[in-house]
DSSP file (Angstrom, degrees, kcal/mol; ACC not computed):
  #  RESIDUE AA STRUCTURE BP1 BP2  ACC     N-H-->O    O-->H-N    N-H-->O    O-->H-N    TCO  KAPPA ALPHA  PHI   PSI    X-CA   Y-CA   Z-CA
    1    1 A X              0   0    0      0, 0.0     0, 0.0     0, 0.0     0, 0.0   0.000 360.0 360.0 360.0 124.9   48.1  135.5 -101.6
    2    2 A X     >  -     0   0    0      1,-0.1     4,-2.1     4,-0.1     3,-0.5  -0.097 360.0-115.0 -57.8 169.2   47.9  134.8  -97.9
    3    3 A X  H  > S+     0   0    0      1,-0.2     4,-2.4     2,-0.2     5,-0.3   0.854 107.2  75.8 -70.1 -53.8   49.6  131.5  -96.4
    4    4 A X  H  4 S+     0   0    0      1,-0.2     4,-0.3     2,-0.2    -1,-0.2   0.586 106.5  16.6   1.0 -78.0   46.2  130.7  -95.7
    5    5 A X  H  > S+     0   0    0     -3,-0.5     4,-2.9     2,-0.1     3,-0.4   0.774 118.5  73.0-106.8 -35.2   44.6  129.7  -98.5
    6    6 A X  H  X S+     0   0    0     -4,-2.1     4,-1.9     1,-0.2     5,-0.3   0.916 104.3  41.7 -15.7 -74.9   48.6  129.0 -100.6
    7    7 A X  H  X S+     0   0    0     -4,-2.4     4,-1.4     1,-0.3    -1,-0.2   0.812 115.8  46.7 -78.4 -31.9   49.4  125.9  -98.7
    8    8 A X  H  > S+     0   0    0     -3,-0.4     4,-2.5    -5,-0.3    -1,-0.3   0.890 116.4  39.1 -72.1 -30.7   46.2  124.4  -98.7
    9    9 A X  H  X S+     0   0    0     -4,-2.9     4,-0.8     2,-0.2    -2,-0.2   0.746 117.8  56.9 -76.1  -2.4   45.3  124.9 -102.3
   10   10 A X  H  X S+     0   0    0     -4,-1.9     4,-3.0     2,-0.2     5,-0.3   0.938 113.0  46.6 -74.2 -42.1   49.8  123.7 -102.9
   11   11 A X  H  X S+     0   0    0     -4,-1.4     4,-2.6     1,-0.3    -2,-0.2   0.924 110.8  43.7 -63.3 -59.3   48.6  120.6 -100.9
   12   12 A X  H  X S+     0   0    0     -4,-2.5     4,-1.5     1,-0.2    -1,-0.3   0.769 114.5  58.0 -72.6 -19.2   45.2  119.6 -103.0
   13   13 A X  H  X S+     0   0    0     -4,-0.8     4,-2.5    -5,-0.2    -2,-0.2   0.982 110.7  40.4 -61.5 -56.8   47.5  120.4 -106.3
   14   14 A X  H  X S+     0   0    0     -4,-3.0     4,-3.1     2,-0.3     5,-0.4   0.879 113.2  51.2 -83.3 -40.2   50.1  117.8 -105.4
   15   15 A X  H  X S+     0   0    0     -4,-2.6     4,-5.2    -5,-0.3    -1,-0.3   0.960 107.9  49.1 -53.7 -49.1   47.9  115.4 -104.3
   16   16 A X  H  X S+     0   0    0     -4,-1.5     4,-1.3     2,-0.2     5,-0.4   0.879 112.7  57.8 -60.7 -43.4   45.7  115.5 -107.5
   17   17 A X  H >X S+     0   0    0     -4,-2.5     4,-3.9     1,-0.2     3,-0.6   0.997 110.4  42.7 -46.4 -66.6   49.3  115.2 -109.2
   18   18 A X  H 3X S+     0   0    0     -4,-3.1     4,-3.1     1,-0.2    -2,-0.2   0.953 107.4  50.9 -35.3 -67.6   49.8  112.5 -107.6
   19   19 A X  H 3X S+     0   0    0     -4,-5.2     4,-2.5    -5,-0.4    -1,-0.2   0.799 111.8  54.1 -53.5 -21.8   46.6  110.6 -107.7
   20   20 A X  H <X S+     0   0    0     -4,-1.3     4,-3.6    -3,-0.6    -1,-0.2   0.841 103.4  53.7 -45.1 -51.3   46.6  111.1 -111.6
   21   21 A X  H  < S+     0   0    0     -4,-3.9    -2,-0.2    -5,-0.4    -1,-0.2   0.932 108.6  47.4 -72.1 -30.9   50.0  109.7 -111.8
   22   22 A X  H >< S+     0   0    0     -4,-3.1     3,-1.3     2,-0.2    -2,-0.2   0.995 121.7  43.9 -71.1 -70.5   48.6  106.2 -109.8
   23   23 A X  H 3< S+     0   0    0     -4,-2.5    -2,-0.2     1,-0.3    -3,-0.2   0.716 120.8  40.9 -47.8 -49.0   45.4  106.4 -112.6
   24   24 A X  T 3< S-     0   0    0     -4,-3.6     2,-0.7     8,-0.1    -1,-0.3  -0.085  71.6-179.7 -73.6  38.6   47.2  107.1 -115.1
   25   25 A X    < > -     0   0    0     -3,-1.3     5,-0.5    -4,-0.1     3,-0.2  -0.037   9.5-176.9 -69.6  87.2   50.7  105.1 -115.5
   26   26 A X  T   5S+     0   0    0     -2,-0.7     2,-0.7     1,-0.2     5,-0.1  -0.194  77.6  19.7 -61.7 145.0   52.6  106.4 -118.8
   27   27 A X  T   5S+     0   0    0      3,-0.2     2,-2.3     1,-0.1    -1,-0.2  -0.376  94.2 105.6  92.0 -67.4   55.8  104.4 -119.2
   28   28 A X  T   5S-     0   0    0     -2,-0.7     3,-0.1    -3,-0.2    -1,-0.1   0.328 102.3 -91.1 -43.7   5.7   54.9  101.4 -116.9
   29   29 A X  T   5S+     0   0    0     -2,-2.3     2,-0.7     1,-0.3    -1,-0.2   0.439 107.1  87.6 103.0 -33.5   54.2   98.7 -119.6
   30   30 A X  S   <S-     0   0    0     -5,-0.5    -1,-0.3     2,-0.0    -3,-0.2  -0.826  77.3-130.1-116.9 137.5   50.1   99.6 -119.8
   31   31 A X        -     0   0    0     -2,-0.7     2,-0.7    -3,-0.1     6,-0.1  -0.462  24.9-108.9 -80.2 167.3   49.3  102.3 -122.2
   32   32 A X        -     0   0    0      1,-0.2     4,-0.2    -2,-0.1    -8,-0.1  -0.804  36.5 -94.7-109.2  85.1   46.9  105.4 -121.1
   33   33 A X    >>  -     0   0    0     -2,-0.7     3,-0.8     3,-0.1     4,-0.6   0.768  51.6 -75.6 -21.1-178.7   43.9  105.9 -122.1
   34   34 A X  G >4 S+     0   0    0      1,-0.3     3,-2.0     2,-0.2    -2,-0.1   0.811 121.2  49.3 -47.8 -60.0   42.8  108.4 -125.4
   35   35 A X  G 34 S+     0   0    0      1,-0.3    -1,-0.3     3,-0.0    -2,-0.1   0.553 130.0  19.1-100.9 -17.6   43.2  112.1 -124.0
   36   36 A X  G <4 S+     0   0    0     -3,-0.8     2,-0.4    -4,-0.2    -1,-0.3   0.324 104.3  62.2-150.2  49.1   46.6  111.1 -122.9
   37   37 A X    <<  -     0   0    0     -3,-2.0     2,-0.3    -4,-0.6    -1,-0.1  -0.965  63.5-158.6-134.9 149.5   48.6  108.3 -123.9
   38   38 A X        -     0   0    0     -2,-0.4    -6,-0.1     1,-0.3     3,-0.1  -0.878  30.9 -68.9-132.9 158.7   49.6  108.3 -127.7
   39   39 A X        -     0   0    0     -2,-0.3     2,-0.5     1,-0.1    -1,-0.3   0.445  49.6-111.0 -31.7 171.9   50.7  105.6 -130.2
   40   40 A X        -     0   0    0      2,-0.0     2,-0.3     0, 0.0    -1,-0.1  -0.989  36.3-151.7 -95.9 104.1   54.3  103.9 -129.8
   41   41 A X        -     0   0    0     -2,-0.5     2,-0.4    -3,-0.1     5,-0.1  -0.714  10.1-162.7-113.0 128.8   56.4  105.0 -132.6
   42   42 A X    >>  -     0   0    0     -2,-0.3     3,-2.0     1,-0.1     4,-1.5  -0.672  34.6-103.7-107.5 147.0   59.1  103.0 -134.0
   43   43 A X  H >> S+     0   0    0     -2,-0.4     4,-1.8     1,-0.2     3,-1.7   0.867 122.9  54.8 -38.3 -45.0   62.2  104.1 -136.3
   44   44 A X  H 3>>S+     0   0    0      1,-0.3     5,-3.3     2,-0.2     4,-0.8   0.834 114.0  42.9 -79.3 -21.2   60.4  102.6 -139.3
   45   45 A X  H <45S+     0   0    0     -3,-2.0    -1,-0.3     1,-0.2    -2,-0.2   0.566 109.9  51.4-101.9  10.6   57.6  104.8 -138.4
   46   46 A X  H <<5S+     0   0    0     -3,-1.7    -1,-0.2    -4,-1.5    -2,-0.2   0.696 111.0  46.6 -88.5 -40.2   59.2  107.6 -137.7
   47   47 A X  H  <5S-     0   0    0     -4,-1.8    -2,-0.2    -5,-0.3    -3,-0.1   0.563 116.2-117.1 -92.1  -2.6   61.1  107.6 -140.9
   48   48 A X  T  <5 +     0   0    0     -4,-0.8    -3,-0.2    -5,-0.3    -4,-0.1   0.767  59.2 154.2  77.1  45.4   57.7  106.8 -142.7
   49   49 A X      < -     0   0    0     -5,-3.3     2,-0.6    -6,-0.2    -1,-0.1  -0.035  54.0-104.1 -78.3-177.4   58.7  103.4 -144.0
   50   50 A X        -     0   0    0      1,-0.1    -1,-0.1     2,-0.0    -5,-0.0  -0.952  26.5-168.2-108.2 128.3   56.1  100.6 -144.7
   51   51 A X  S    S+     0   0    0     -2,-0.6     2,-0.4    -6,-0.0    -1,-0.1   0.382  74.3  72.4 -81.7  -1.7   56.3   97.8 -141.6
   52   52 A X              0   0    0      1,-0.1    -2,-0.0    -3,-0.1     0, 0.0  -0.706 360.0 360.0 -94.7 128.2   54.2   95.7 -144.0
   53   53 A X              0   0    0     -2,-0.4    -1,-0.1     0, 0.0    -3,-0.0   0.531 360.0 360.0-123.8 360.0   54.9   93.7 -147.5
């Protein structure tokens, strides 16, 4: 692949990495919307206890 067209499509990658990571923010405290943030899982629910009586 020429230099050419490499460094501009490396450039639009990273950026779109980026701007995802600002739209999305896993970890920060707010959870992520459906297609990529999943539940919070706790020992009791890991080991498949009941958190409930």
């Amino acid at each position: 692949m020429r230099d050419r067209f490499f460094y501009p499509l490396a450039l639009a990658a990273t950026v779109g990495m980026i701007l995802l990571a600002l739209v999305w923010p896993q970890g920060q405290g707010a959870r992520s919307p459906a297609p990529f943030g999943h539940e919070p899982t706790t020992p009791a629910k890991t080991a498949g206890l009941r958190t409930t009586q």
